[in-house]
VOGU-3710 file (C-alpha; in Angstrom, 3 decimals, decimal comma):
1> xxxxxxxxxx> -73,826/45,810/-166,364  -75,025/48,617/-167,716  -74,012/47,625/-171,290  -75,933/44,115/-170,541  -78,931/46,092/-169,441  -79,257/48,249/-172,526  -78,376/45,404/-174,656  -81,018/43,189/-173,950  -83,801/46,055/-173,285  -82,921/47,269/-177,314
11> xxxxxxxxxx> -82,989/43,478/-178,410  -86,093/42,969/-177,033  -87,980/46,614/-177,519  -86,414/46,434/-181,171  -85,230/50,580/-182,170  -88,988/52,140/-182,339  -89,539/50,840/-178,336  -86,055/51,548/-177,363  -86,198/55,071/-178,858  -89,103/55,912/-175,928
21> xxxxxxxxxx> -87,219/53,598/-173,281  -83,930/55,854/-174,228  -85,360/58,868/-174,290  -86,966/58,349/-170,575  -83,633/57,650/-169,220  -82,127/60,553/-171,170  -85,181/62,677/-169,070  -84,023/61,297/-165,310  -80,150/61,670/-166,522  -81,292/65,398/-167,301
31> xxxxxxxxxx> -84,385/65,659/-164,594  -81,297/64,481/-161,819  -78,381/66,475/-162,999  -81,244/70,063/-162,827  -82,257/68,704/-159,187  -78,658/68,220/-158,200  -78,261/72,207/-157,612  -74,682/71,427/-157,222  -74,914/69,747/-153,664  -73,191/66,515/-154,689
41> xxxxxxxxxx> -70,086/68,956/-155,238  -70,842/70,562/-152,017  -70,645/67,623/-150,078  -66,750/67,070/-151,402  -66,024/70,864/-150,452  -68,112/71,242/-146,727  -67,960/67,708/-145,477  -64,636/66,233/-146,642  -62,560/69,900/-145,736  -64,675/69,913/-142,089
51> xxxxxxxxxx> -63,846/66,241/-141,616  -60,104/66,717/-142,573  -59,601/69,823/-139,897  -61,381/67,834/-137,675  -64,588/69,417/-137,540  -66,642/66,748/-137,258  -69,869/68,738/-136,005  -69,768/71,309/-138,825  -69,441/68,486/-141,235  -72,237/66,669/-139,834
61> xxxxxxxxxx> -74,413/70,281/-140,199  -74,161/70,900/-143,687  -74,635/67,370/-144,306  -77,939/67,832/-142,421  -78,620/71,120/-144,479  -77,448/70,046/-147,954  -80,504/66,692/-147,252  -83,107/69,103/-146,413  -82,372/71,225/-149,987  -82,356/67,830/-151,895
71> xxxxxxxxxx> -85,070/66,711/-150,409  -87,343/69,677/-150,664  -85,526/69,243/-155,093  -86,700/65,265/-154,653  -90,232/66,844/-153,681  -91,069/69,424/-156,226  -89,600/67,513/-159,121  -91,961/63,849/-158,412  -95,025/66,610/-158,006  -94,342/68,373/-161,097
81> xxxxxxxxxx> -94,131/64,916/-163,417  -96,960/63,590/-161,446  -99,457/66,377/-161,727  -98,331/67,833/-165,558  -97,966/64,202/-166,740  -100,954/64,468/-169,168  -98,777/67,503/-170,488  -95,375/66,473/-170,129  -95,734/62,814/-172,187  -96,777/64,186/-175,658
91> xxxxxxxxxx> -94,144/67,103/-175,476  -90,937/64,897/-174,546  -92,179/61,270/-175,590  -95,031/62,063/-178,417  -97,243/59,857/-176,492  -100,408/60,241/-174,398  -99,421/57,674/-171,735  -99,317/59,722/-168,637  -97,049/56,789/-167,476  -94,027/58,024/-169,222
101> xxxxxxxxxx> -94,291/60,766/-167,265  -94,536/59,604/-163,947  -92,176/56,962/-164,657  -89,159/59,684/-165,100  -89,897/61,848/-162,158  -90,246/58,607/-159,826  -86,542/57,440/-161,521  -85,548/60,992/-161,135  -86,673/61,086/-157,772  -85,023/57,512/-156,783
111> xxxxxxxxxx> -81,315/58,389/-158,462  -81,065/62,164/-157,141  -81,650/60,395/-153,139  -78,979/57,573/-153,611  -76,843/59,459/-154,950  -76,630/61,883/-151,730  -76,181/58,746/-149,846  -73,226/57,270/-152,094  -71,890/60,919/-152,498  -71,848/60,959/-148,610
121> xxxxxxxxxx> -69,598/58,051/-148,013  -67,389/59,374/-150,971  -67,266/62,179/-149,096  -66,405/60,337/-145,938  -63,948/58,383/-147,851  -65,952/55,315/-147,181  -64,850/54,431/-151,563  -65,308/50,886/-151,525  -69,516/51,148/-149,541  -70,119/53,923/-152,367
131> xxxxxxxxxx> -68,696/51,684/-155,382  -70,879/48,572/-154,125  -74,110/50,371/-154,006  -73,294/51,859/-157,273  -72,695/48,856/-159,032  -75,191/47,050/-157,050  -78,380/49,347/-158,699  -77,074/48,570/-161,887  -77,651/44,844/-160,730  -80,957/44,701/-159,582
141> xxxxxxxxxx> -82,144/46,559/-162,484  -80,220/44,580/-164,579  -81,516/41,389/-163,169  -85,361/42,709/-163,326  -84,434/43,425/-167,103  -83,234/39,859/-167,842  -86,272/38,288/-165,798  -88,469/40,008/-168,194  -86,695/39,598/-171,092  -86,766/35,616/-170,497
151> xxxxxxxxxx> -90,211/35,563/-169,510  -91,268/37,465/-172,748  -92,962/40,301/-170,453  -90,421/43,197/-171,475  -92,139/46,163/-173,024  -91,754/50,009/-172,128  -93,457/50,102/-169,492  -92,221/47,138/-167,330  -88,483/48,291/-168,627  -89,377/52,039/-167,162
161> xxxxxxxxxx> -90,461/50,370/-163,996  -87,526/48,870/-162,975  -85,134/52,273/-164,083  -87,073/53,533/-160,929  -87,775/50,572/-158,702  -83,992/50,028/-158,879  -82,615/52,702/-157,265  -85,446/52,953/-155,091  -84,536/49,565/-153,718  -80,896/50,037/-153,297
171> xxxxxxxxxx> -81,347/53,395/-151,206  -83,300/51,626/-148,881  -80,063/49,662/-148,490  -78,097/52,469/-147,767  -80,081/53,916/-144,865  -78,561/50,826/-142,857  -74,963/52,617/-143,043  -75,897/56,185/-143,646  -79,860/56,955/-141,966  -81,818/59,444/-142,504
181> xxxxxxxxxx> -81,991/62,156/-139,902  -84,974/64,883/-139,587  -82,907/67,073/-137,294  -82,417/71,066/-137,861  -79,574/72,827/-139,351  -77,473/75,671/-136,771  -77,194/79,001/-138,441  -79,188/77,750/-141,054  -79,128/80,622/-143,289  -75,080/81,168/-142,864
191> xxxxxxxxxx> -75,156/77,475/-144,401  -77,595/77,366/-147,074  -75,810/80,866/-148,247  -72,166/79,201/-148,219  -73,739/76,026/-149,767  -75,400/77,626/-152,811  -72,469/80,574/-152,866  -70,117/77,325/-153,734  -72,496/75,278/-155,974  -74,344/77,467/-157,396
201> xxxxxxxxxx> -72,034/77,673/-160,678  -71,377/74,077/-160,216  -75,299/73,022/-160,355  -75,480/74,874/-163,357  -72,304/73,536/-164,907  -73,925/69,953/-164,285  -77,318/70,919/-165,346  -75,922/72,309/-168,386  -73,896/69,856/-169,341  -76,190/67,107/-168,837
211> xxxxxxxxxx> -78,807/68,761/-171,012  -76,084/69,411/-173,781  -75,241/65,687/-173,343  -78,812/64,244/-173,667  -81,092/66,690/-175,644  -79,683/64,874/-179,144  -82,374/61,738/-178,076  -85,114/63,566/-177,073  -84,878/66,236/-180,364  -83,903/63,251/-182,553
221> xxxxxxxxxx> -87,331/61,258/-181,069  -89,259/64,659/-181,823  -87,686/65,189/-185,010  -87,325/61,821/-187,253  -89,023/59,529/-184,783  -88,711/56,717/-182,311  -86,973/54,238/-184,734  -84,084/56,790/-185,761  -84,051/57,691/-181,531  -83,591/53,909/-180,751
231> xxxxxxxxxx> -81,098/53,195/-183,418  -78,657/56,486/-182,255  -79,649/55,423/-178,394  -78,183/52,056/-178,742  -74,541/53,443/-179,713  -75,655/56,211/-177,291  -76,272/54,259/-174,446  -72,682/52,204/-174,843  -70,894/55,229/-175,042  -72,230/56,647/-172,169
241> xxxxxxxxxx> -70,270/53,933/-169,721  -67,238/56,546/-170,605  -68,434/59,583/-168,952  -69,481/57,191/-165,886  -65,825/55,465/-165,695  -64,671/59,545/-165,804  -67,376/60,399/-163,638  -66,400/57,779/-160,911  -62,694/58,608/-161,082  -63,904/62,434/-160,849
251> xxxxxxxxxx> -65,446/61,723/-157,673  -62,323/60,335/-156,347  -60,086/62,959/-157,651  -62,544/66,218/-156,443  -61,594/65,229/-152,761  -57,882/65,403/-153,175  -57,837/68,704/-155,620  -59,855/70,543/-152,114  -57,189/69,876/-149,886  -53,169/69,662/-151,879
261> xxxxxxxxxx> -51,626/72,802/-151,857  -48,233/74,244/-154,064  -45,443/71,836/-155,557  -48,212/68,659/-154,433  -50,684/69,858/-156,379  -49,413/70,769/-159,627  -47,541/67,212/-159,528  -51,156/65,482/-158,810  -52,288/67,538/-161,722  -49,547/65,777/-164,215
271> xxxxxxxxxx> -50,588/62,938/-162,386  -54,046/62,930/-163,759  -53,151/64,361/-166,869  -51,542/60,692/-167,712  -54,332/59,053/-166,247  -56,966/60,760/-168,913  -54,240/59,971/-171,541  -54,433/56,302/-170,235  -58,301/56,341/-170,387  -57,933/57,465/-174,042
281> xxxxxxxxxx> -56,092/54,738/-175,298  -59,200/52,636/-173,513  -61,763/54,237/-175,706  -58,865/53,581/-178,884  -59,706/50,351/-178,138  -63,294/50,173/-177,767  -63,522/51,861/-181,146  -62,253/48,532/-182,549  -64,520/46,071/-180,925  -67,240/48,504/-181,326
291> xxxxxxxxxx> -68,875/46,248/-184,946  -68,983/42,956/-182,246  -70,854/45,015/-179,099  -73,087/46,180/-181,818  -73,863/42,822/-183,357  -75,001/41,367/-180,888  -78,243/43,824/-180,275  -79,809/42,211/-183,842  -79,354/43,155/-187,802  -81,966/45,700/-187,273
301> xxxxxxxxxx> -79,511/47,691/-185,489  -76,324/47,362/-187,630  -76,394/51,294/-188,363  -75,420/51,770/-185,265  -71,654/50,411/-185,319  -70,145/53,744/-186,909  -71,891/55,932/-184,662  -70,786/54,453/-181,487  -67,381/54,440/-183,239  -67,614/58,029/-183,738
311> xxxxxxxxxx> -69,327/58,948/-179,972  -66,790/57,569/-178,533  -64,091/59,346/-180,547  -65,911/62,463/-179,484  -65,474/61,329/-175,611  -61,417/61,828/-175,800  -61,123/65,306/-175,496  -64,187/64,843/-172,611  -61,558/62,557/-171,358  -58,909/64,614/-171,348
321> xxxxxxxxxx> -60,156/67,550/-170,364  -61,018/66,656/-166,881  -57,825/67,099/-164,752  -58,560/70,595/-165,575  -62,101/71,131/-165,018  -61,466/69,367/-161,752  -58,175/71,349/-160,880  -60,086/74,720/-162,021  -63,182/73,927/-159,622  -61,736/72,315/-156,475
331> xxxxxxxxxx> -58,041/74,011/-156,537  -58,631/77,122/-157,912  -62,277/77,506/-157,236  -63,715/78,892/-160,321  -66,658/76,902/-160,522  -68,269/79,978/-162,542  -66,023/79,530/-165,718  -67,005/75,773/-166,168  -70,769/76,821/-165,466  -70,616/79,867/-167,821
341> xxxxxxxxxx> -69,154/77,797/-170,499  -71,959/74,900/-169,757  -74,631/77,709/-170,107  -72,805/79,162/-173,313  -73,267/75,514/-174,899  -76,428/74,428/-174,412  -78,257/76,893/-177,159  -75,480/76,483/-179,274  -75,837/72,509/-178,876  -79,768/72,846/-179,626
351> xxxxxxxxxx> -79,626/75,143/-182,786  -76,595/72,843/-183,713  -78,618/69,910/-183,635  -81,994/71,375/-184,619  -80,366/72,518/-187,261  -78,218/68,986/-188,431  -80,606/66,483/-187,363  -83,407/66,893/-190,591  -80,525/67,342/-192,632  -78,107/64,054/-191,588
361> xxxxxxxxxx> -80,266/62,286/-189,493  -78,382/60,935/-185,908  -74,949/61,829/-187,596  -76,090/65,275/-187,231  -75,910/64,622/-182,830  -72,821/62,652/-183,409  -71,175/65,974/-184,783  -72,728/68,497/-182,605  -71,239/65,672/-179,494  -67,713/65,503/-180,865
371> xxxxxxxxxx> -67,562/69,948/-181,354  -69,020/69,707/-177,826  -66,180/67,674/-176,102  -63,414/69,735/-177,850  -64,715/73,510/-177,348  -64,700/72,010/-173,174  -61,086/70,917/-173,761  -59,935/74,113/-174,919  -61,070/76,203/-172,796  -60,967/74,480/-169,898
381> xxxxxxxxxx> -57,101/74,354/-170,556  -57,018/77,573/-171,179  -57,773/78,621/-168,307  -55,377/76,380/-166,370  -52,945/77,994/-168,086  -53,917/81,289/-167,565  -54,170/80,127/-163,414  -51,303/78,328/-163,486  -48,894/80,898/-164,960  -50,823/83,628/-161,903
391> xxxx> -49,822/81,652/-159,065  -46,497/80,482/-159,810  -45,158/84,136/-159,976  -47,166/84,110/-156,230
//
């Protein structure tokens, strides 16, 4: 759906249009990921160990305390692109519309409150309720995107709307399962000091990486313009359903990585070693159908087809390399290595494609993406070799 949706939004925007439309979404992807602060990884740890031992009220209070930090996050993010808007439009967008603005930090808003409620029933093992209201706010926006599309109203601004009346409207679905409860938090500053003790590296691992994963849009908008941004966002956009088929098999791996122990867990971990392996030989295969997907956005956007082709060669190593970022965070607990090396990235990632970009154009992002992916790889392994060898002589 998501493929559908950014097909038909480029086709009818054409690149210079998309390039602004992309480059909003690249702001909420990074605007959620910052307001995260790790909590969606917190739920996993608190909630699904408390649940498993049978602590049902302990579960139930960090849930309680780990809402009241997003939503204080949800708060001060929506003010800040709300009141700065007249600022914050001509430095990410290079335009005056103050909509642009307001637009993100609504969508930002929207995505970081769903996904506490679909993280919650992950969390509670409720998969299949989580999956549905995922896939169902890729519906309704997709469906608001092909109304508009048919009825020749489709320009930036209605396509912006429904990136944030989307998953507005499916977390007011959610409340019927999961409400929302106003109650106080016991021992609240015991809690709030475990939470952030745990996520702390992880919010910045996520923050990191999702600024190192979407700055190339905004810096190629700022640096060669909108019609460069929309041409590199279309291949951009395509590539990024990898991540969120890793991303969704993450969330179902953190869980189980918290609680094995010994001989089960290092034989989960080969387990999910041939899983990423599989995944690989998925994106093998997109690369070849990659010059169809991409013909059927329009001629104008024909440049396109080798850099998708070459994104998602960069996502194998991403691929690969999350059995151990998983097994290093949930099993071993060393959140701080994969949020050290996140931080260690990002400036590296900027001058990389500061520096590239005026030179190559969007090849210069599709380079700086594929060194990305492998420095993660290789360290991340690294380290579960280094962990590994440790506690076997335990």
């Amino acid at each position: 759906m998501a493929i559908i949706f950014t097909l038909f939004t480029a086709r009818g925007l054409e690149p210079a249009g998309w390039g602004i439309v992309a480059a909003a979404i690249s702001v909420i992807t990074i605007g959620e990921a910052i307001g995260d602060l790790g909590l969606t990884s917190s739920l996993y740890h608190f909630v699904t160990r408390n649940i498993a031992k049978g602590k049902k009220r302990t579960a139930q209070n960090f849930k309680q305390a780990l809402f009241w930090i997003r939503l204080a996050s949800v708060s001060l993010i929506l003010l800040i692109f709300t009141l700065f808007a007249p600022l914050i439009s001509p430095l990410l967008f290079k335009e005056s519309d103050w909509f642009l603005s307001f637009s993100s930090g609504l969508g930002i808003a929207a995505y970081l409150l769903l996904e506490f409620q679909t993280t919650i029933f992950q969390a509670e093992h409720k998969w299949k309720l989580a999956a549905s209201f995922i896939a169902f706010v890729n519906l309704i926006r997709l469906i608001g995107v092909l109304a508009l599309y048919f009825s020749s109203k489709l320009t930036i601004g209605t396509s912006l709307w429904m990136c944030s009346l989307a998953p507005l409207i499916t977390l007011g679905l959610t409340l019927y399962w999961e409400p929302i409860r106003f109650t106080s938090v016991k021992n609240w500053q015991k809690v709030v000091k475990s939470v952030f003790r745990f996520s702390g590296w992880l919010g910045l691992n996520r923050a990191a990486g999702a600024t190192a994963a979407r700055l190339d849009i905004l810096i190629i908008l700022s640096l060669v313009g909108a019609y460069e941004a929309g041409l590199f966002s279309a291949a951009k956009q395509l590539a990024v359903g990898v991540p969120m088929i890793i991303g969704s098999i993450a969330a179902v791996l953190a869980p189980r990585f918290s609680t094995l122990t010994e001989k089960s867990l290092l034989d989960y971990f080969k387990k999910t070693i041939f899983l990423s392996l599989g995944l690989s030989f998925g994106i093998l295969l997109g690369i070849f159908i990659s010059p169809f997907v991409i013909s059927l956005f329009g001629p104008k956007y024909q440049e396109s087809t080798l850099i998708l082709q070459w994104l998602l060669v960069g996502f194998i190593p991403f691929a690969i390399a999350t059995p151990a970022v998983n097994l290093l965070i949930y099993a071993f607990h060393k959140p701080k290595i994969i949020g050290l090396l996140s931080l260690f990235q990002i400036p590296i990632v900027w001058a990389l494609n500061v520096f590239l970009i005026p030179q190559i154009g969007a090849w210069g992002a599709v380079v700086v993406h594929i060194i990305w992916n492998l420095s993660t790889l290789i360290v991340a392994y690294l380290f579960v070799g280094y962990y590994l060898s440790k506690w076997k002589k335990h």
